[in-house]
C-alpha positions, 0 to 999 in steps of 0.5 A: 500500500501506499499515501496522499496530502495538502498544501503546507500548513500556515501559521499564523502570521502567514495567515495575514498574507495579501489577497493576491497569495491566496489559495484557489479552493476548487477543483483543478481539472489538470491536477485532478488528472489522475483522477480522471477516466480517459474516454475513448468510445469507453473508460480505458484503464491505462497502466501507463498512469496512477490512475490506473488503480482506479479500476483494480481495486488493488488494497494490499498492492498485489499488482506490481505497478509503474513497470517498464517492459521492453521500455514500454509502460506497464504493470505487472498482474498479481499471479495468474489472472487480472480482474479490473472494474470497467464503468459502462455508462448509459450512453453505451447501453445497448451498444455492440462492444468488444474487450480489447486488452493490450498485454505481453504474455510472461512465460512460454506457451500461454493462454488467456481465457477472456470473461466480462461481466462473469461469462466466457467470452473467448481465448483469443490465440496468443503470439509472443511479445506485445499484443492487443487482442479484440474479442466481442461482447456477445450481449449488450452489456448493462450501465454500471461497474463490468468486471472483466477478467483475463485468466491466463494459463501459468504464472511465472516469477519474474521482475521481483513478482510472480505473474503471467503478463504485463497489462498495458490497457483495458477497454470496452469499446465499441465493435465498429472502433478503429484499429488498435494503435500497433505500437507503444508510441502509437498508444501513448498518442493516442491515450494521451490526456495531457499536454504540459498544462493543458489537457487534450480531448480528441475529436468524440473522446475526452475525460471523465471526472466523478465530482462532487460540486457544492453551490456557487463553483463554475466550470471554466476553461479556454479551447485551442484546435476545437471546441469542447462539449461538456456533458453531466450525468447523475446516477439513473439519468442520461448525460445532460449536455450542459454546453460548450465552445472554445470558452467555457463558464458553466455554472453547476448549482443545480448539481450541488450536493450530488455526485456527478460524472463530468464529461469532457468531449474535444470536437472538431479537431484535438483540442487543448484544454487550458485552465480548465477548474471547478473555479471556486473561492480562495483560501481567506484568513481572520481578520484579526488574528490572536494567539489564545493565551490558554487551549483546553480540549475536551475530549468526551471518550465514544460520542457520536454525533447523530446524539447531538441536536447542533447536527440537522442528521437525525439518530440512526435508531430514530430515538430523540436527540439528547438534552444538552444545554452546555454543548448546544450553547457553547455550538452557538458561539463555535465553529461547528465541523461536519462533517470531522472523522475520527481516523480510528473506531476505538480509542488508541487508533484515533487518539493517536491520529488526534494527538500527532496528525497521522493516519494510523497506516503511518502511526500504528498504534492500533494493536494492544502492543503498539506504543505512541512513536516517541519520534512523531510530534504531538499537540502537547510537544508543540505547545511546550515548544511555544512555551505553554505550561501542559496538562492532561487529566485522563480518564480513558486507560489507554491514553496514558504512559504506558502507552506513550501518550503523556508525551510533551505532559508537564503534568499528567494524570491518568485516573483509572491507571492510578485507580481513581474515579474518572468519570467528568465530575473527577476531571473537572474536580482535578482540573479546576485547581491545576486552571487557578495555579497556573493561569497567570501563564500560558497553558494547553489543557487535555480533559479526556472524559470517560463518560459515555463510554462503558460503564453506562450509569444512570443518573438520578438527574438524567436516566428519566429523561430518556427511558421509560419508567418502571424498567426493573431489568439487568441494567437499572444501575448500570452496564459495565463494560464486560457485560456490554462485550458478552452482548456484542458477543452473541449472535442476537440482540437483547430484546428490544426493551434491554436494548432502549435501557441500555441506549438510554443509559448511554444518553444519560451519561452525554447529559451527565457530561454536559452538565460536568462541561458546564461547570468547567465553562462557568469556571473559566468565566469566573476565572477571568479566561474564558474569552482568552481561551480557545476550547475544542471539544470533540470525541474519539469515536462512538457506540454502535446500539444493533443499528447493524445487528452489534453494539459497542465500537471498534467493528465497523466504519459507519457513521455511528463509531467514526462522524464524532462532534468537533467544535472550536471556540475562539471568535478570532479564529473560528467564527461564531456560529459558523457550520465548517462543511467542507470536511474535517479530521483528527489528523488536521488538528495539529497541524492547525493549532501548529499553524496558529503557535506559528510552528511548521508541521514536520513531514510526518504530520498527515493533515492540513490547516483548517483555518484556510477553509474556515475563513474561505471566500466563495464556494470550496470544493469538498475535502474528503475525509478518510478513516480505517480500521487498522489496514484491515479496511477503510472508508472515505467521504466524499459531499455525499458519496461514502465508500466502505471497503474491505476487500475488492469485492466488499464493498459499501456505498452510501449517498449519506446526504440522503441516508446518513443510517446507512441503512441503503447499501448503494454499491453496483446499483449507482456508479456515479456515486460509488466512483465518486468516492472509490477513485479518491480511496483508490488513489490514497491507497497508493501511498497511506504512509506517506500521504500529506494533505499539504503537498498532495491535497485531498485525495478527491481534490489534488495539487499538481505534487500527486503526479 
């Protein structure tokens, strides 16, 4: 496997830089163009390129990739056969079409038996050295994701992996085509997409782009040597034309918020394609920058979102939104993100991504064994560095030194290593003196709370708020967390009466920490340094309550256990009020509170700056935001497009505009929407270790550094 990233994080000062400098938050077509789908009577999947990922779903890096063979580019199939995806759109549906494939064969004396779309469609004879064979597709084929799959007779170890050839190209295209191009040079002509800064569209070919565009972006663009037809399809739809010539600026609001197939089309000639971009606003700065004196975060351990009522998606389980006064004022007077993922669905994972900005590919931490990187920068490093006093009052037993969390600490505590309560009361119990003794200074404080995670108690003031009365079952007082793991164990559910109590046990334990953040906000004001405090609040993932037929968290990539809250306040910095849509991760809050101390983020910090798009001008582009489990599985987000893989062929798509339950598994039913958000996972899959949003963008928006 391999890794993505954006440009480098600013600090502060460079916050203040002229209008002129500032950063374009749409979508460059050039850039994007590894993300692309080179049209040529069909998708073509070229090995010459990166974005020839896009159609192998290649999660463990099985296929040998950026090859040369006989000088000729190419990557090397994983052992005997080579199975690739192929979007057939409704424009081809009911068209007569043939695979054809461009391959050396490895060894002597092989074969290849031809499938497409699981039927046998031939075993063309093969010579030696290069070739392209052409076999017909006996039936019309359906729109969507068509497998083909080239079965060849014996593998071979050869250039450092086993395999059976290497693939140049893959198509469908249509029976009545030209010839195919005989030699290498005549191939990269004619797959040629770009041209210096220019893309290039020949006469009835072009490019595909999978987008997802918001309100207020303009597709622009000048034509050399032709014009350009531009053409848009959503799932279950025909490509709309939406207009053309030699210049382009075409407004897409009536596609914002859907994912959408962009269809670049030369005619007239071999166009050039220059500037062509989603035009869009430019990264803005504050407009009165100040460094917070003090930095708490409280962090409220297995707090989904859907809880709260400050996020407009309801609870998966259709259950009323819980009664938080604290929370919902203090997200009056924030900058609320949504969506922001967690990078991990159980506590070290996703910890460790919110302490040093990396995804766990990079940091590891995701097995019982595994300790925090001693050399991997963390947020209490950086501001002992810029020389605030550090504390860290935990209640999370994971989060401690054993562990190698307390890195960059001057102070720390945590409660259930040292055998002490640890609920929110506790915390802010032990935190409020450590505030009065050391606000003369400047400080950074982590309150980690432990409440509602297991074990869920009720409370007198709370549990009558969200469960019926009369209940005389197991959980009256509580749910540990053993029992909690002997339920996710078994293979049903508890009745429906035990799972409400113990859903509602959960949400008086988000009530109970409301009421405990209340007193740590009172207190800061009367203190004197509440407006001189920049407070984040957020989670480290959620509980899942059967919503999927299981409980608890740290089994699945769903919205419950990664879409977490994550909230700043600080008006100078993140506006009051501000809903932050752009999308957000643990991963991007170091390298943002880096940039506001005015530090740079080493090369190992994944994440980028949000100020830049917090304060943006104009429309911009979605970020992606990407989470995993371990290297096992991983799911990105793209506007409404999600994708949960875990395998090439397990795989999950939902539009979560429209179903943020995920209750309707999209996947081979709508191709848009499935490559929308599987072309950017794709592509950082080639490099998750070394991915940084700051040189190579977003991996559904890139910069020029990708290719």
């Amino acid at each position: 496997m391999r890794l993505f990233a954006l440009p480098l994080a600013l600090p502060l000062a460079a916050l203040l830089a002229a209008p002129a400098a500032a950063r374009d938050l749409g979508y460059d077509l050039r850039a994007n163009l590894p993300a692309a789908h080179v049209y040529r009577g069909g998708a073509v999947a070229d090995a010459a390129t990166v974005g020839f990922v896009k159609y192998i779903r290649d999660m463990n890096g099985s296929w040998k990739l950026g090859a040369k063979e006989d000088g000729a580019p190419a990557a090397y199939l994983p052992g005997l056969q080579a199975n690739l995806w192929l979007p057939v759109g409704p424009e081809q549906k009911g068209a007569k079409l043939a695979l054809e494939a461009r391959f050396k064969p490895i060894g002597k004396d092989q074969r290849v038996d031809v499938f497409v779309d699981g039927k046998k469609i031939g075993s063309p004879n093969l010579t030696e050295g290069w070739q392209t064979v052409r076999v017909n597709v006996p039936e019309a084929l359906s729109p969507g994701l068509v497998k083909v799959r080239l079965h060849f007779r014996r593998s071979t170890e050869y250039a450092g992996t086993k395999t059976a050839a290497a693939i140049r190209y893959v198509r469908l295209t249509p029976q009545d085509a030209p010839p195919a191009p005989a030699t290498e040079a005549d191939v990269a002509a004619a797959l040629r997409s770009a041209e210096g800064d220019a893309l290039v569209l020949p006469d009835g070919g072009g490019l595909d782009y999978y987008v997802t565009p918001v309100k207020g972006l303009t597709l622009s663009g000048t034509a050399r040597g032709g014009e350009v037809e531009v053409f848009a399809q959503t799932d279950g739809a025909a490509p709309k034309k939406l207009g053309g010539g030699a210049t382009l600026a075409l407004k897409l609001d009536a596609y914002a918020g859907k994912a959408v197939r962009l269809m670049l089309r030369g005619k007239g000639g071999a166009v050039k394609l220059d500037g062509a971009k989603l035009a869009g606003g430019t990264a803005g700065a504050p407009k009165a920058p100040t460094k917070p004196k003090y930095v708490v975060v409280w962090l409220i351990d297995t707090l989904r979102a859907d809880k709260l009522d400050f996020y407009p998606f309801p609870n998966a389980n259709g259950r009323k939104k819980v009664k938080t006064p604290n929370l919902s004022a203090f997200a009056k007077e924030s900058t609320v993100f949504a969506p922001y993922w967690v990078q991990g669905n159980e506590s070290k994972a996703s910890h460790a991504s919110l302490f040093t900005g990396t995804y766990p590919v990079r940091h590891g931490v995701y097995t019982h064994e595994a300790k925090l990187e001693e050399g991997l920068t963390t947020i209490a490093e950086a501001f002992k560095k810029a020389g605030y006093r550090t504390g860290g009052f935990v209640s999370n037993g994971y989060v401690s030194d054993r562990w190698n969390f307390d890195q960059g600490f001057q102070d720390f505590q945590n409660f259930i290593r040292e055998g002490k309560g640890h609920n929110a009361r506790a915390v802010v119990k032990a935190a409020l003196p450590w505030i009065d003794k050391n606000k003369d200074k400047p400080f950074y404080l982590y309150l980690g709370t432990s409440d509602p995670h297991v074990t869920y108690r009720a409370h007198k003031q709370f549990i009558d708020q969200y469960d019926e009365p009369g209940y005389a079952g197991s959980y009256k007082k509580y749910l540990s967390g053993t029992e909690l793991g002997k339920l996710k164990a078994k293979k049903s559910p508890p009745a429906e009466r035990e799972r409400k109590r113990i859903e509602a046990l959960y949400e008086n334990e988000i009530a109970f920490n409301d009421h405990h953040f209340g007193k740590l906000i009172e207190h800061l004001k009367s203190a004197g340094i509440y407006d001189e405090t920049l407070i984040i609040v957020t989670s480290d993932h959620g509980d899942e309550f059967w919503e999927r037929g299981s409980c608890g968290h740290g089994h699945n990539l769903n919205q419950e256990l990664i879409n977490v809250p994550f909230l700043a306040r600080f008006p100078a910095l993140f506006p009051k009020g501000k809903v932050a849509g752009e999308g957000a991760g643990g991963v991007d809050v170091l390298p943002t509170l880096m940039g506001i101390l005015g530090q740079k983020p080493g090369e190992a910090v994944q994440g980028i700056d949000l100020l830049p798009y917090v304060w943006a001008e104009g429309a911009t582009y979605p970020t992606s935001v990407m989470a995993s489990m371990a290297t096992s599985s991983f799911a990105l987000q793209t506007g409404p497009a999600k994708v949960i893989m875990r395998s090439e062929r397990a795989i999950e798509i939902y539009d979560v505009s429209k179903d943020p339950a995920e209750k309707d598994d999209q996947f081979e039913k709508k191709v848009v929407l499935t490559l929308a958000a599987m072309d950017p996972l794709s592509l950082f899959l080639t490099r998750p270790k070394t991915w940084r949003k700051s040189v190579y963008g977003p991996p559904n928006n890139l910069t020029r550094a990708f290719e």
